[in-house]
N, C-alpha and C positions, 0 to 999 in steps of 0.2 A: 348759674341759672339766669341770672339777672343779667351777663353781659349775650346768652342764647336767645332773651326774650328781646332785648335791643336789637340785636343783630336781624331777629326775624321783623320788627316794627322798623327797621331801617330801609328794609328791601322794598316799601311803600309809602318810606316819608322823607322827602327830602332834606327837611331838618335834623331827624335823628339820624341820618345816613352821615349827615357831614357831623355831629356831635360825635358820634360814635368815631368816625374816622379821626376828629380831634382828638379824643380819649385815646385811641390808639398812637397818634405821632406825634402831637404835644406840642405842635406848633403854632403859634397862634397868630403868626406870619400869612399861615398856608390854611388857614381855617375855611375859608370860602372855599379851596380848591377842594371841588369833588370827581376831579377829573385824575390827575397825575395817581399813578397808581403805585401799592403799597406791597413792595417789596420785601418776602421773608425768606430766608434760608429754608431749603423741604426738610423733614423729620430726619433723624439722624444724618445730614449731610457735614462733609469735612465745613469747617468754616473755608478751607481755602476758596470756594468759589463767592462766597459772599466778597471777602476780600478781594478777589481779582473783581467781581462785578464793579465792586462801590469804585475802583481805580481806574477802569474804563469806561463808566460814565463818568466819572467826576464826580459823584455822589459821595462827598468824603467833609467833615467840620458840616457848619451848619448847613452845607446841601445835604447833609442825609439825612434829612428830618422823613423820608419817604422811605425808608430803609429801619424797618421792624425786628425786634429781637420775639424767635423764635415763642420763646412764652409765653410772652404778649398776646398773640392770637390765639392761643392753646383753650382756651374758653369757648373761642366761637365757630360754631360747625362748618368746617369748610363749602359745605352746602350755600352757604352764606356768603362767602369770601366774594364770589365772583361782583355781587350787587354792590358789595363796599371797596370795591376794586382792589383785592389782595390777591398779587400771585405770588408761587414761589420764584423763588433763583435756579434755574434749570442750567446744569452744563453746556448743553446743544444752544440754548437760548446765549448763553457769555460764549461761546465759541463764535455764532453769528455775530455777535456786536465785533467780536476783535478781527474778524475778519472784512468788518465795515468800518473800522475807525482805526485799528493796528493797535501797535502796540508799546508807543511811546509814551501812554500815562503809567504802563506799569512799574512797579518800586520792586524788584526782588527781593531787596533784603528784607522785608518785611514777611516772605513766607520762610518757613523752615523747613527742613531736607523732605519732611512727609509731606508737607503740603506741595511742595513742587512735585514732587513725584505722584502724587494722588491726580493732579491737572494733569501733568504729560502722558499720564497710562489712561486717560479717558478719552484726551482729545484723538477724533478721528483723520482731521481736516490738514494735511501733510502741511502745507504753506502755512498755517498756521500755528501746528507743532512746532515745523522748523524757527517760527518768530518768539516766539515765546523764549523770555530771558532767565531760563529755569536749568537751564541744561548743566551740570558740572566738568567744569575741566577740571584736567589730571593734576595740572600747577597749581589747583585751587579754585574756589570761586567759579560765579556761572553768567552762561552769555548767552546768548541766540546762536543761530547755525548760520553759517554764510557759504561760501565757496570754498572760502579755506579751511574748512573744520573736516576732522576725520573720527572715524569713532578707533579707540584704542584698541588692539590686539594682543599687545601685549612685545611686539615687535621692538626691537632696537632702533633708535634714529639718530642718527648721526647728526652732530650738532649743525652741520651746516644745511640740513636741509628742515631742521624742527623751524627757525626764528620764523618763517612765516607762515606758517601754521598755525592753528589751533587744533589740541586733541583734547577728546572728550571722555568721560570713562564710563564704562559698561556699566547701567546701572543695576542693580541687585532685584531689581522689580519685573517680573518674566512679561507683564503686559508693555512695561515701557522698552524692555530690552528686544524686542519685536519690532518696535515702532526704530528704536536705534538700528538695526541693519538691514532693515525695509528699505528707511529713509535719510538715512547718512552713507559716506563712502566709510570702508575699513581702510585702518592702516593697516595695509598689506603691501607684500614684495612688489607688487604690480604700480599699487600708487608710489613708493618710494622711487620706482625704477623713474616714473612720471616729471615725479619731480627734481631726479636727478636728473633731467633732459634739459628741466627750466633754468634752473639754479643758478 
């Protein structure tokens, strides 16, 4: 009740706007700032997007003093949020960023098999799917998509014409596995024939 009644005396007092927003991110660095806005994970969201967001800004150690745990704000009526600058982390919204900055801060290994696949079965944005270092190959381990990446079929390859490839495996997810033969080539007869032209 006490951080509802703040919250609504904040919406008209410059002071408790920034108390309150200190109380919330604990920085005493960034106490005057009332501006930089205060980032939460929406209601049941994977954490995977929080993690990709903080990674492509760089909002990571003490830059994420602007990057809020979910509970934290669970007291104060989203009605409120907007006046003390609290949005959430939107997919659509980290899709735009990576599509404006790429995708060199991202750490793969630091998501695990559901949280990559939770990302690659949301995102709509092709060039940006295909950047994303989430995708698994067959040999192991995951990479981005390039020119030479194929999605598996299940087809036999012949050693001399796999080494410059990459092949990727179907994944088990019917939203992601839609976006793989939308937007990937298959290994098929057709490309093998291909690449046996190059070889």
């Amino acid at each position: 009740a006490a951080h509802r009644r703040v919250a609504r005396d904040a919406q008209g007092d410059d002071i408790a706007r920034r108390g309150l927003r200190y109380l919330l991110h604990g920085s005493k660095a960034n106490f005057q700032d009332g501006e930089t806005t205060l980032w939460v994970g929406r209601h049941q969201q994977s954490p995977a997007w929080e993690k990709l967001w903080r990674q492509i800004t760089g909002v990571t150690g003490e830059q994420a003093w602007n990057v809020l745990p979910r509970d934290l704000v669970g007291e104060i009526p989203p009605a409120g949020w907007a006046a003390l600058g609290i949005r959430e982390i939107e997919p659509t919204q980290v899709v735009q960023e990576i599509a404006r900055v790429g995708v060199a801060q991202v750490q793969p290994e630091v998501f695990d098999e559901e949280e990559r696949t939770e990302i690659l079965s949301v995102v709509d944005d092709r060039e940006v799917w295909r950047s994303l270092p989430f995708h698994t190959l067959l040999a192991g381990g995951t990479s981005s998509l390039g020119e030479d990446s194929f999605l598996d079929t299940g087809l036999a390859i012949p050693s001399e014409l796999g080494s410059g490839i990459k092949i990727f495996q179907l994944n088990s997810n019917e939203a992601v596995a839609t976006r793989q033969k939308r937007w990937m080539r298959l290994l098929d007869r057709a490309s093998l024939a291909r690449l046996a032209l190059v070889a």
